[in-house]
N, C-alpha and C positions, 0 to 999 in steps of 0.2 A: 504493500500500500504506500501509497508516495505523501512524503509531509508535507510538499509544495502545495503552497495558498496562496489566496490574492490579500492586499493590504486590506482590501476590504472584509475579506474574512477572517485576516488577524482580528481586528478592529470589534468585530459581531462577537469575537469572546470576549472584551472587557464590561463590564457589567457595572452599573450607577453602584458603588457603596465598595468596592472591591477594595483587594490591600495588594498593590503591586507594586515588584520590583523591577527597577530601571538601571540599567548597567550604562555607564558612562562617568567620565571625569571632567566635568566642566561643559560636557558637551562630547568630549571626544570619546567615540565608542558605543553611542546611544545609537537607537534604530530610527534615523532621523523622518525615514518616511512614513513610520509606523504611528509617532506622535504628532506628524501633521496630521493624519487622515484622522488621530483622536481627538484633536483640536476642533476639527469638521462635524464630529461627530456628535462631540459636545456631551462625550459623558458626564456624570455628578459624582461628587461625594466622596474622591477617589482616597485611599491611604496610600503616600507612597514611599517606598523604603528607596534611599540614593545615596549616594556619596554626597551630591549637593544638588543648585537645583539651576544649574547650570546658567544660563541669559534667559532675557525677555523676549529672543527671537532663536532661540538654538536651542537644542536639546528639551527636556523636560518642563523647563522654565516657560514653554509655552503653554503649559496647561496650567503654570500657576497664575500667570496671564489672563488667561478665558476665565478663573475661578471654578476650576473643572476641582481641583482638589482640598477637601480637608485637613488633610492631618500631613506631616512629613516628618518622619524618621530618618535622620541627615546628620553631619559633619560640620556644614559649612552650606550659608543663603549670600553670601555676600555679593557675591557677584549679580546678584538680581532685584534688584531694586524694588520689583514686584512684590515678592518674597518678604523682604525689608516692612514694606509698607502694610500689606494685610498680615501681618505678624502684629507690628504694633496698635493696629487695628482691634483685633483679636476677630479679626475674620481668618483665620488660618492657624492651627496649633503643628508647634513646630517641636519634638521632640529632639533635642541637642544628645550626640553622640559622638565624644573620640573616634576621628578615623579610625584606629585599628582596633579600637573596642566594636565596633559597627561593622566590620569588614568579619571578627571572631565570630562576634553573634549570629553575623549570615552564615559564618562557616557550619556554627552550631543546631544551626536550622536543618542544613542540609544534610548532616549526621546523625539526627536523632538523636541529638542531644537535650537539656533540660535547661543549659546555660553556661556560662563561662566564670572562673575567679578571676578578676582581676584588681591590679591595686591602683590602677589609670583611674581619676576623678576622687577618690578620699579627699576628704577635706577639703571639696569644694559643691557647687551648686548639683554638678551630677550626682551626688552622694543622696540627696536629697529622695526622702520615699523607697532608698530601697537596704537591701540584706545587707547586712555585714558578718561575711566569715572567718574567722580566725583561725589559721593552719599553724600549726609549729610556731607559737607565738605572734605569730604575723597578720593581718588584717587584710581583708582580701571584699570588692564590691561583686557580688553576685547580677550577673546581667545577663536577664533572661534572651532563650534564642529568639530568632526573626522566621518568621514563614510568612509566603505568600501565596493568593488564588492564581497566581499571575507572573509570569518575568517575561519582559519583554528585552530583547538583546542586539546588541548589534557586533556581527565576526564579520573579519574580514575576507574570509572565506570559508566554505562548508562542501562538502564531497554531498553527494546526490541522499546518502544515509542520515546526513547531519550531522558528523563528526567537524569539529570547528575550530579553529584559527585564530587570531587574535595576532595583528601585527603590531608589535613597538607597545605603547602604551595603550592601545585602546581595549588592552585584554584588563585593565583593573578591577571593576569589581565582576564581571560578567560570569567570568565562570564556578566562584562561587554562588552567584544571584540562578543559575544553572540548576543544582543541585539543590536552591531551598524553595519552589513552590509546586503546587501542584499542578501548573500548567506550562509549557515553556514554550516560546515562540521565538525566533529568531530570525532578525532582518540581517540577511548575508550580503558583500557586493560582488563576489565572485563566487560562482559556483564551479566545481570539477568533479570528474567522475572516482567515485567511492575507489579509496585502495590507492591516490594518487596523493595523499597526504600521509607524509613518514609517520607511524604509532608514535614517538618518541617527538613528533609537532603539534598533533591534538591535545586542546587544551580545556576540549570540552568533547566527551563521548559523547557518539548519539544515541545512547541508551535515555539520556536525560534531554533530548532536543524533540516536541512532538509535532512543533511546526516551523516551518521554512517560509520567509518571503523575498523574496529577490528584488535587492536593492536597486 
């Protein structure tokens, strides 16, 4: 059975209220035609798990734009002015998360895991509202995993199976964001025939890829 779909049929799976994840860094890496045609779309209410929330014309940052989404689980809005404003607004709740605390938790998601220790945020505002464990003397923030209905991706190339690529940097959060939801969809810009990508290049099996859209 073939994974390949139209953007439009990516699109028909995002659902008003969902919690999806967006792989990209600032922009670079996102499935850039997948969140225009969401923008068109005009879903509601969305959650969405990112590294950040990229510009007001690139990346992700266009749906914070339209006010397509609620809540964001993120890193880092700065670059979005958008972001900035209905934050202070409180038209928008924006959950703040250390990069690589936020990058674990997606790892955690996608393991079956329950959460992560870390000591990253003690004794500051992340601290705030959650566990504190104490191992071998030592003090430790419990930070529970990330899952999603949803990840939307963008590789730089995918073999016909969905086995995927990720060149330079645009592989950052994507192929963790891979392996923690229960949907996966990925906008590729080149596609080649299965078996022409070396095992030891895939950075994303297609055991975990259910749909393909060609960029």
């Amino acid at each position: 059975m073939s994974k390949f779909i139209s953007v439009e049929e990516a699109i028909s799976k995002v659902k008003d209220g969902m919690t999806v994840m967006i792989g990209g860094f600032l922009g670079n890496g996102s499935p850039e035609n997948i969140i225009k045609a969401l923008v068109k779309a005009n879903v509601k209410d969305l959650t969405i798990i990112c590294n950040d929330t990229a510009f007001p014309d690139k990346g992700l940052g266009q749906l914070v734009v339209n006010r397509q989404v609620k809540k964001v689980i993120t890193s880092h809005i700065g670059t979005n002015p958008s972001t900035i404003e209905q934050f202070n607004n409180k038209e928008i709740e924006i959950e703040f998360v250390p990069q690589g605390t936020l990058a674990e938790r997606v790892r955690a998601g996608g393991a079956g895991l329950g959460g992560i220790l870390t000591p990253t945020g003690l004794g500051t505002v992340v601290q705030e509202g959650k566990q504190i464990i104490n191992l071998n003397g030592k003090d430790y923030l419990l930070e529970t995993a990330l899952h999603a209905d949803l990840a939307l991706l963008g590789a730089s190339i995918t073999d016909k199976e969905g086995n995927l690529l990720y060149k330079g940097t645009t592989q950052n959060f994507n192929p963790l964001m891979a392996t923690a939801a229960d949907l996966v969809i990925v906008e590729a810009k080149e596609i080649i025939e299965t078996g022409e990508i070396a095992p030891e290049n895939v950075h994303t099996p297609s055991i975990f890829v259910d749909f393909i859209v060609k960029s």
